[in-house]
N, C-alpha and C positions, 0 to 999 in steps of 0.2 A: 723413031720408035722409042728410042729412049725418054726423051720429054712427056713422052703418051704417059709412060710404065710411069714417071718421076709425078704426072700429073694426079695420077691413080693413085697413088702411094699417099699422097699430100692430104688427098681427097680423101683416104681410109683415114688417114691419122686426123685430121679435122674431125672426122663424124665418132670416132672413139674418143676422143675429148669430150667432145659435146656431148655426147653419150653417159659416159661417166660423170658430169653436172660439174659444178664452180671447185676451185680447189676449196679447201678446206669444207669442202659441204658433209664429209661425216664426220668430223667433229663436232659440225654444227648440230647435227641430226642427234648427237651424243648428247652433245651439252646444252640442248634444246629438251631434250628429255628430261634429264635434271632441273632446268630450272623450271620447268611446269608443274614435275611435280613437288619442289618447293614450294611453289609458289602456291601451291592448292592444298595444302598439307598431304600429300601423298594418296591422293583420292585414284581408285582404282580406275576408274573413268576417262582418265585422262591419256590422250591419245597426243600423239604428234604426227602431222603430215610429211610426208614422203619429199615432198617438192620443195625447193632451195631455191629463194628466188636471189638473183644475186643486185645488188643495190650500188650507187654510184658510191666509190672508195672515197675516205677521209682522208686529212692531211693530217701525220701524225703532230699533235703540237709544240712535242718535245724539239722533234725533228724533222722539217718541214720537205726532206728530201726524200721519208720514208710514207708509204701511202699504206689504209688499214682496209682490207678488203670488210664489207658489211654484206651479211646474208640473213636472209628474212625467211623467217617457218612460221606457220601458222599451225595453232593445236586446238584443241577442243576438251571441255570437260562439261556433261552433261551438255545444256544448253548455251551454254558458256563460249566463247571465240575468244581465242588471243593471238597478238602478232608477236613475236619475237625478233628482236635483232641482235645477231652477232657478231662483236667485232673481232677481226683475227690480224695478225700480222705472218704472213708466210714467208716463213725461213729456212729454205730452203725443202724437202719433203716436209716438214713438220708443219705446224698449224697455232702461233703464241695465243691462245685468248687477251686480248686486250679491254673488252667489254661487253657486256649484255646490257639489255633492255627488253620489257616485257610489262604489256599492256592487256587487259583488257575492252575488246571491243562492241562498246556495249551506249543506247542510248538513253540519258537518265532525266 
């Protein structure tokens, strides 16, 4: 009976992980906001998606034994598509931005 409850327990705390999305994903959601509307000159239009896709982590290059998690948001501004990537390094609760990247995708 105990392994049951132990199993149960394992099994809430996986699905509220997964639930709550990638660590650092609201910071990403923060500073994904910002850099769109940088990047737009602050056009009122501009929206950022909700969803935090989480991306294969880098190798930091300073230090090859620290790994940089990378999360990808996608925004919109009028007709406009952009991918966003954000790098973070998590330390412990906290969230280091390490780097962004921000594209427009578009076929010219």
């Amino acid at each position: 009976m105990k392994a049951l409850a132990s199993t149960a327990l394992l099994l809430l705390a996986s699905i509220n992980a997964s639930a709550a999305g990638p660590q650092c994903a609201d910071a990403a959601l923060a500073q994904a906001s910002k850099l769109l509307a940088f990047h737009t000159n602050g056009d009122d239009r501009a929206q950022v998606d909700s969803n935090v896709k989480p991306l294969p982590s880098l190798t930091n290059p300073a230090n090859k034994a620290q790994k940089f998690l990378v999360l990808e948001i996608l925004g919109h501004v009028y007709k406009g598509e952009y991918r966003m990537r954000l790098i973070y390094y998590p330390l412990g609760k906290d969230c280091v931005l390490m780097g962004q990247e921000i594209i427009e995708l578009a076929s010219l």
